[in-house]
C-alpha positions in Angstrom: 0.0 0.0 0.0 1.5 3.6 -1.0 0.5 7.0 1.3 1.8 10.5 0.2 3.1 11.8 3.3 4.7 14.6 1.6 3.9 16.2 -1.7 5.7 14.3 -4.1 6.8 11.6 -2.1 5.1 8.3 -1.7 6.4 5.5 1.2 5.4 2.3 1.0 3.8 1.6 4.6 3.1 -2.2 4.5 0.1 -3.2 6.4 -0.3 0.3 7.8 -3.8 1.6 7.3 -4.8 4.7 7.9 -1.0 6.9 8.3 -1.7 9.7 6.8 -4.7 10.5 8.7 -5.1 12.0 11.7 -7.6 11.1 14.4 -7.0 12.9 17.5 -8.1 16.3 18.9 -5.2 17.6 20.5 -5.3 20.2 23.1 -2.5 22.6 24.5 -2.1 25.7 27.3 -4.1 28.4 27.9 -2.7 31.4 25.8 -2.9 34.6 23.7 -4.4 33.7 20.3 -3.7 36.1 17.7 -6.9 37.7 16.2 -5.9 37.6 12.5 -8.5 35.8 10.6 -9.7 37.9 7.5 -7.0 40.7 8.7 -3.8 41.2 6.8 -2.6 44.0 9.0 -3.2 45.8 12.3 -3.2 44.4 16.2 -3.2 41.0 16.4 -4.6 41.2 20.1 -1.1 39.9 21.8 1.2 42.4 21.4 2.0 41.5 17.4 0.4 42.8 14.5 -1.1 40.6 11.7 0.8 42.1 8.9 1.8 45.1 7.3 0.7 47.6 3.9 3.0 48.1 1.7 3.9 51.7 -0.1 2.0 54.6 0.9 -1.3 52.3 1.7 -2.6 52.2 5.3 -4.1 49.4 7.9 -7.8 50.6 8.3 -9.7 49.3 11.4 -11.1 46.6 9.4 -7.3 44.7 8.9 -7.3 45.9 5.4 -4.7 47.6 3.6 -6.2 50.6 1.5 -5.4 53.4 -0.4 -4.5 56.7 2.6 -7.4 58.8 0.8 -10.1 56.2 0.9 -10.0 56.5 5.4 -12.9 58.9 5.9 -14.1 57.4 8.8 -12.4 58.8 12.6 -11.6 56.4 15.4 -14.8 57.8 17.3 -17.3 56.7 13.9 -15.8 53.4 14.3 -15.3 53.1 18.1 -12.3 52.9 18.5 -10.6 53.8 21.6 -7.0 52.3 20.7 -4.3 51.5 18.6 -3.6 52.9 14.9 -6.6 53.9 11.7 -5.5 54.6 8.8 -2.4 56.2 10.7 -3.9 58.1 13.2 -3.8 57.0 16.8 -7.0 56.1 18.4 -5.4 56.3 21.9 -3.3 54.2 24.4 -4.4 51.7 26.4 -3.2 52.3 30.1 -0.2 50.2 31.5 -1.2 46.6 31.8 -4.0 46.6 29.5 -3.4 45.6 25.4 -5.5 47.3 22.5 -7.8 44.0 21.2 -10.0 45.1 18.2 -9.5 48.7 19.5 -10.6 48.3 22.8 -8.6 48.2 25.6 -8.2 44.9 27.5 -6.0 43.5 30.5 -2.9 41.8 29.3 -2.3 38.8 31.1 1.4 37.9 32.0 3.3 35.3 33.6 6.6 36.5 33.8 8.1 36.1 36.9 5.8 34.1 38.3 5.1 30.7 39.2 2.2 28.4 38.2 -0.8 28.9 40.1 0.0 32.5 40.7 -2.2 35.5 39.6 -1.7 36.5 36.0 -3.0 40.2 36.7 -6.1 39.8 35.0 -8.0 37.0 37.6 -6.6 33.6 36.5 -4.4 31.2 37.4 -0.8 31.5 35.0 -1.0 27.6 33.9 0.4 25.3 32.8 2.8 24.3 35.0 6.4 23.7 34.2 7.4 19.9 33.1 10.6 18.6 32.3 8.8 15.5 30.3 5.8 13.9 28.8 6.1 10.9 31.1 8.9 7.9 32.4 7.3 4.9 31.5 5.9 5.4 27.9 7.3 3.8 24.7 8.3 8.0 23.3 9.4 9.9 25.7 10.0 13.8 25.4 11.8 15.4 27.9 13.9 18.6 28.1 17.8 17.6 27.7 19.5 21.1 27.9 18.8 24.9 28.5 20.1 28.0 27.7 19.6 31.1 30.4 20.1 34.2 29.4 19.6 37.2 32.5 17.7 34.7 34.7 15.2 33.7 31.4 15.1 30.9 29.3 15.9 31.2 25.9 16.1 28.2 24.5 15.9 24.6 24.9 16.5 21.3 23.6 14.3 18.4 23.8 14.9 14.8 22.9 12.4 12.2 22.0 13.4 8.4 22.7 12.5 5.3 22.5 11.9 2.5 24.9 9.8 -0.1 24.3 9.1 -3.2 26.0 11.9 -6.1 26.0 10.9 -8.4 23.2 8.5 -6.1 21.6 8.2 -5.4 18.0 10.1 -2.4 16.7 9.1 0.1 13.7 11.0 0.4 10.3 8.9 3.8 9.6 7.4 6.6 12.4 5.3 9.2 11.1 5.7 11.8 14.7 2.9 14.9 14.7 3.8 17.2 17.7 1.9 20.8 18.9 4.3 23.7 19.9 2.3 26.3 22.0 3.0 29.7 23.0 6.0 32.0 22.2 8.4 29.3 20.7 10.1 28.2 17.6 11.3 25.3 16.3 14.3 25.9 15.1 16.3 22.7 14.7 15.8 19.4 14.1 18.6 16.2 14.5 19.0 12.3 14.3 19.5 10.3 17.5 22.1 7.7 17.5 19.2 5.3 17.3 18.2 6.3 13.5 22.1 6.6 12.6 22.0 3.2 13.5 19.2 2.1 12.0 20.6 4.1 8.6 17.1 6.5 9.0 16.7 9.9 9.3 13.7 12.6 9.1 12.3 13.1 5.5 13.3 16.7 4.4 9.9 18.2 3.4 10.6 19.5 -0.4 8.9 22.9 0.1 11.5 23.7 2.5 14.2 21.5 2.8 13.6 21.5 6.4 13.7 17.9 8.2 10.0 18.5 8.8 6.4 19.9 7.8 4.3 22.4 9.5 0.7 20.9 8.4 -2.6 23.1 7.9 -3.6 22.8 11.6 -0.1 24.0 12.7 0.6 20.7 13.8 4.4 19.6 13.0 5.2 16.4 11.4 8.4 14.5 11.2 8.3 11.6 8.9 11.6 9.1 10.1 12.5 6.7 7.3 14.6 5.1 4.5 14.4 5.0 1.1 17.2 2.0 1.0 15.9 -0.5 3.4 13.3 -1.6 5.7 15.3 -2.2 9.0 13.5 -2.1 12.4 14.4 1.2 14.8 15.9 0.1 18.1 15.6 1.7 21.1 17.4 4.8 22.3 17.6 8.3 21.0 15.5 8.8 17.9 15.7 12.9 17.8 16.9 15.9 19.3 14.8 18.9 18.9 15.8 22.8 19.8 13.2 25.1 20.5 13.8 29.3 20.3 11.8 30.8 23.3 9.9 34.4 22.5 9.3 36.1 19.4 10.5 39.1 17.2 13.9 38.6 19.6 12.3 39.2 22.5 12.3 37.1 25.8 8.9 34.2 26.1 6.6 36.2 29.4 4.5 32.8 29.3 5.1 29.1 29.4 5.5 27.0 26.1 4.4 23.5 25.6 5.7 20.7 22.7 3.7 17.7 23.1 3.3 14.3 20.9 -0.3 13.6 18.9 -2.2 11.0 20.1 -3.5 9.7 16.7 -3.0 5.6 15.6 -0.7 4.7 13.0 2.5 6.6 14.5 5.0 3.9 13.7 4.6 0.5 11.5 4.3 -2.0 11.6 0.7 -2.0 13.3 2.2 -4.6 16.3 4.7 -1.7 17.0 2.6 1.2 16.7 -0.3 -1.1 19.1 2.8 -0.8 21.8 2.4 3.0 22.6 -1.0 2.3 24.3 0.5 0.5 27.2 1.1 3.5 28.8 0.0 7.5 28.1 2.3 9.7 26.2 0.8 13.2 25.1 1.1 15.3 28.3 3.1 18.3 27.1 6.6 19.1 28.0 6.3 22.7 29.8 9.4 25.4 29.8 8.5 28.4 31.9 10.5 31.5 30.8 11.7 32.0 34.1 14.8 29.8 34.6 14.1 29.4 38.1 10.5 27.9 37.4 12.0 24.6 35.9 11.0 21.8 37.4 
């Protein structure tokens, strides 16, 4: 049986039904989510903007680019209280609040503080830091190495291994979908000594060249595999991933979360892949900005 996993690549997954698909509804921490839907400039509601106009043209309170003549309408005729139309400044939200759809709002923040504490607007800054997904499961994530800059995390790597059962049956093929929440990048991808021995490595996606695929939902995908044989993965270190905390160069001020898919068909064969249900594997790895918030 042959699934496209990539555009323009086909892998022969035999007697695994179903791997391209996925079936689970993952979940991740509470956070910011940028308001950009049918927007292609302005506020995004957490501190970014959705976009910018090019030339002379001008953001209007609608998200849209247009033409600097065609803003007629003032901030008050819209109601706008904050933030930019057209170029002209609607006001200025007071400290601790964030223009959203040109009204101010509080802005939550958890930096410098510990889970469970206030997040100055009435709820609880969650969730709380985790160095790993779990001991006992067959893929493990945990949090490997950290880099502190000023007292704040920066970045991290996390490795995901392998440890199945004694005896049980080990995959030739893993198709991995992960969720990265919050302010975070990944940055960086490697290959464990597991898949250098097992002569696999992550499929480079041919958009990008990058050894994996950011999918429609945002999800990432890392397809490990080889094109010259069909040898079994043993256990060990299977990858090494490095995550960039905060965005536009600036520090993370809430926690970030990378956590595996729960979704059947991750590895094949289908007796290796029934394996990872012996024990649960997709609570999220947590980094809190604050170095001294690590678990």
């Amino acid at each position: 049986m042959t699934k496209t996993l990539f555009t323009g690549v086909a892998v022969c997954l035999a007697g695994l039904a179903g791997s391209c698909t996925q079936t689970s509804t993952p979940s991740g921490p509470t956070e910011c989510v940028p308001a950009c839907d049918g927007r292609t400039c302005g506020d995004d509601g957490c501190g970014a903007v959705c976009g910018s106009c090019d030339g002379d043209a001008v953001c209007g309170a609608d998200g849209q680019c247009r033409a600097a003549d065609a803003c007629d309408e003032s901030c008050s005729d819209l109601g706008l209280t904050c933030g930019d139309h057209c170029g002209r400044s609607c006001g200025i939200c007071d400290p601790g609040d964030a223009c959203v759809d040109g009204a101010c709002a509080c802005a939550a923040s958890c930096a410098g503080k510990a889970c469970g504490d206030d997040d100055g607007c009435g709820q609880a800054c969650t969730p709380c830091a985790s160095d790993e997904n779990c001991s006992d499961c067959a893929l493990r994530l945990h949090v490997v190495d950290r880099e502190v800059v000023a007292g704040v995390v920066r970045s991290v790597t996390v490795a995901l291994d392998y440890q199945p059962p004694a005896g049980a049956a080990l995959p030739g093929v893993a198709d991995i979908r992960m969720r990265l929440t919050g302010p975070a990048t990944l940055e960086r991808v490697g290959t464990g000594q597991a898949l250098i021995d097992a002569d696999k490595a992550p499929h480079a996606d041919p958009a990008t060249g990058k050894p994996f695929r950011t999918l429609a939902d945002d999800s990432v995908q890392i397809l490990v595999l080889s094109t010259g044989n069909v040898d079994p993965i043993g256990a060990g270190r299977w990858l090494l991933l490095q995550l960039r905390l905060g965005a536009d160069g600036q520090p993370a001020t809430r926690p970030v979360a990378l956590e595996l898919i729960v979704r059947e068909s991750i590895l094949a064969p289908p007796a290796a892949d029934q394996l990872l249900w012996s024990a649960d594997f997709g609570a999220p790895v947590v980094i809190w900005p604050g170095a001294t918030h690590a678990p």
